[in-house]
Backbone as numpy.savetxt, mean C-alpha at the origin, in Angstrom:
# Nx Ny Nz CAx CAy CAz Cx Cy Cz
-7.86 -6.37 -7.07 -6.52 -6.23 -6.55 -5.63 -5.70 -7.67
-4.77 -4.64 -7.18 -4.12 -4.12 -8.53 -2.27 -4.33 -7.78
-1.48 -3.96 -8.76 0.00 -4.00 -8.26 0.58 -2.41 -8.27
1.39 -2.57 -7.06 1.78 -0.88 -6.82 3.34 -0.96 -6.77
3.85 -0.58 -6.86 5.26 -0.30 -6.21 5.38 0.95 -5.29
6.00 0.66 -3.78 6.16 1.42 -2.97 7.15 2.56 -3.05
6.93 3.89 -2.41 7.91 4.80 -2.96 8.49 5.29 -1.63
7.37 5.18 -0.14 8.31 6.01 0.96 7.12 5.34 1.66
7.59 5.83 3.28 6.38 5.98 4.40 6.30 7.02 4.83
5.02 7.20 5.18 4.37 8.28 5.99 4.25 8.47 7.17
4.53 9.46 7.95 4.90 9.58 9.27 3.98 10.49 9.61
3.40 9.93 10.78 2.62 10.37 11.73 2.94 11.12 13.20
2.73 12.12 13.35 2.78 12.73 14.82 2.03 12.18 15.59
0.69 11.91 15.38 -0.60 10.99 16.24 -0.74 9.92 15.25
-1.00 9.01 15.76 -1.73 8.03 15.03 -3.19 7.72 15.90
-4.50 6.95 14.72 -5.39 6.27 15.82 -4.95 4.87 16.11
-5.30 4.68 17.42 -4.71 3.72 18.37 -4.61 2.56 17.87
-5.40 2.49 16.45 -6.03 0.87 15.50 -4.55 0.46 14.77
-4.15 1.62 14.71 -2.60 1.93 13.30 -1.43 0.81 13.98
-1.20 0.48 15.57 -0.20 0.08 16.16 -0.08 -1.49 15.56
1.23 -1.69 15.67 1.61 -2.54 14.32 2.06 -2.78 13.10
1.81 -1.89 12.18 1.66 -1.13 11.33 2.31 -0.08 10.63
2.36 0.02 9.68 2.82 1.15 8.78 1.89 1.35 7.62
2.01 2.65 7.13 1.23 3.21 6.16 2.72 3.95 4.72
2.58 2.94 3.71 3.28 3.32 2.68 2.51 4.22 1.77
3.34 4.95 1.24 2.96 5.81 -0.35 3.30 4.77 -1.09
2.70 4.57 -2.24 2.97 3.80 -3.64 2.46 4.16 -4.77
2.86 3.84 -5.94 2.42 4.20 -7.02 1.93 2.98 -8.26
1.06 3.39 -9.07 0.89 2.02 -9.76 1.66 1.47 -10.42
1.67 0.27 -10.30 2.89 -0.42 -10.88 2.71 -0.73 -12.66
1.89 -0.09 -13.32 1.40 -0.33 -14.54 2.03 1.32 -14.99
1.77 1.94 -14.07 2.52 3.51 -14.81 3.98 3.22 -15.09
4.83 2.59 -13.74 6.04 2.60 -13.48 6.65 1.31 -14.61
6.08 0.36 -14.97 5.82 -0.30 -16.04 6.39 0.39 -17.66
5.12 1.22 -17.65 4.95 2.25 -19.18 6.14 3.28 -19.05
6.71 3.16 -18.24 7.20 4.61 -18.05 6.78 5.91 -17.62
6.11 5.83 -17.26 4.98 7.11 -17.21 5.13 7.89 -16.05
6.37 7.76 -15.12 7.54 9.18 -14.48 6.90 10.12 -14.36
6.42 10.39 -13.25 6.10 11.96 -13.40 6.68 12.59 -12.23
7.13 13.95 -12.26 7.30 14.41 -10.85 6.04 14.53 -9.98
5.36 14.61 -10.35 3.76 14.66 -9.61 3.17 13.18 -10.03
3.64 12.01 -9.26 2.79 10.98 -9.81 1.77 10.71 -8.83
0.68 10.18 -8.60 -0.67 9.84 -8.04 -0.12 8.44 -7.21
-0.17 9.20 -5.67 0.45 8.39 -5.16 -1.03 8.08 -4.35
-0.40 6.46 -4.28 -1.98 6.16 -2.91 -1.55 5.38 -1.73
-1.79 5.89 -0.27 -1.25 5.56 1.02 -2.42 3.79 1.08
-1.35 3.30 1.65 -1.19 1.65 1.76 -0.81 1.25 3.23
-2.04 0.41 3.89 -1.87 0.15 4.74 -0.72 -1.32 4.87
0.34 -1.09 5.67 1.40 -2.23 5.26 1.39 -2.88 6.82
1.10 -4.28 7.01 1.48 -4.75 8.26 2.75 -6.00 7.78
2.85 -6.25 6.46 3.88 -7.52 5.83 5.16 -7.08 5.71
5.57 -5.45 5.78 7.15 -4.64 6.13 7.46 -4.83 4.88
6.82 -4.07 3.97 7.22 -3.84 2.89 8.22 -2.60 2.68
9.28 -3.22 1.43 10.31 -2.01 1.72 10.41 -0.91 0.41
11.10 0.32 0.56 10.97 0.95 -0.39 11.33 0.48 -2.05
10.35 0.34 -2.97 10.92 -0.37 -3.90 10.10 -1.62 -4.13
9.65 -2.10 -3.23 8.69 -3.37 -3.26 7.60 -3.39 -4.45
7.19 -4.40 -4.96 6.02 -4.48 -5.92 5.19 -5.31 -4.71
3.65 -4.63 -4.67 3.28 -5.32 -3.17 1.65 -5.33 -4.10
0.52 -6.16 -3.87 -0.58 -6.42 -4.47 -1.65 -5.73 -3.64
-2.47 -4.64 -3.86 -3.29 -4.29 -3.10 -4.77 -3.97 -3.46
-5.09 -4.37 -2.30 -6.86 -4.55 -2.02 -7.03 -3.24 -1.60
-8.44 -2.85 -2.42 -8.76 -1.38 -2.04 -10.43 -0.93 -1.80
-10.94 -0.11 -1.17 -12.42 0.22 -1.37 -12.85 -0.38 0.15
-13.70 -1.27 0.27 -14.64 -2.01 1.04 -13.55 -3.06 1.20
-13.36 -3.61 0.41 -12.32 -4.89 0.58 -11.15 -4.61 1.78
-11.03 -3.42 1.62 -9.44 -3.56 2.31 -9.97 -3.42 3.33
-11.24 -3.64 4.55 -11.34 -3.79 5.75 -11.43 -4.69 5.99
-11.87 -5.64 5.22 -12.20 -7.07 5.20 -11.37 -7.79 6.46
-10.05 -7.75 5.97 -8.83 -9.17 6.92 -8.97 -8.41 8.22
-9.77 -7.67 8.86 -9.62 -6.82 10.37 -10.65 -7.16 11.08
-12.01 -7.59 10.30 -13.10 -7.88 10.84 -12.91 -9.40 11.88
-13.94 -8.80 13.11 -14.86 -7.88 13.17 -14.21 -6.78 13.82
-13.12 -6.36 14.31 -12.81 -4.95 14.55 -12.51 -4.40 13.28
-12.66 -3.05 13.79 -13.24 -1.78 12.59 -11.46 -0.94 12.43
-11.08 -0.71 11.47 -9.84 0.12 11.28 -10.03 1.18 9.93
-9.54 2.35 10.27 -10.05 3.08 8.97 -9.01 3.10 7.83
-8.97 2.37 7.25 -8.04 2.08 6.14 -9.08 2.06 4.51
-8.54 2.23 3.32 -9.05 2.39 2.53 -8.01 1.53 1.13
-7.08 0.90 1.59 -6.30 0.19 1.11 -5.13 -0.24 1.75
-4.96 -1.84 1.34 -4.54 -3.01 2.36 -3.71 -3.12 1.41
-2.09 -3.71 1.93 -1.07 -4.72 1.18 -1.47 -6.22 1.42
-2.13 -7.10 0.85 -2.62 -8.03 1.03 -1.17 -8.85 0.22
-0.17 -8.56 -0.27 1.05 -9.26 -0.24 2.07 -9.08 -1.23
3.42 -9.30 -0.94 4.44 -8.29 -1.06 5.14 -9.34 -2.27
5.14 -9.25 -4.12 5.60 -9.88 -4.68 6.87 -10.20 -5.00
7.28 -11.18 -4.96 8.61 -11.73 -5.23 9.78 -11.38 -6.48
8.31 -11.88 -7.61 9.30 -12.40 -8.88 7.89 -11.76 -9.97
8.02 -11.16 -11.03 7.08 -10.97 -12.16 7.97 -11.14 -13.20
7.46 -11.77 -13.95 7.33 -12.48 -15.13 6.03 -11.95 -15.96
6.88 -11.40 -17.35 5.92 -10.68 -17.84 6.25 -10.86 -19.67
């Protein structure tokens, strides 16, 4: 599980029918945004959000194999989950 901070959502013309509920955020790692490490081109990775995470959020996410996990046994094609939206860091 790594930490991201959210930057926007992604909007869909179609969605598959699994998505309802749901939103899909852009985020970025929260260890760049940390360092400073700003880029106009930063490496953003789409985040499946069902907890309504908002722009700006530091949110903890599960990625790979894992992030289908909390759906089973129905199947959703996701490749990374907000498994939960942090409060307070202390660092």
């Amino acid at each position: 599980m790594q930490l991201y901070q959210v930057n926007g959502t992604v909007t869909l013309s179609r969605a598959h029918p699994s998505f309802l509920g749901a939103s899909l955020k852009t985020t970025e790692a929260y260890g760049d945004v940390l360092l400073g490490r700003k880029t106009n081109d930063p490496d953003l990775v789409v985040v499946w959000d069902d907890l309504g995470a908002s722009e700006g959020s530091i949110i903890a996410v599960s990625d790979g194999a894992e992030a289908a996990q909390p759906f089973r046994p129905s199947q959703k094609p996701v490749d990374a989950y907000n498994a939960a939206i942090i409060d307070e860091l202390n660092i």
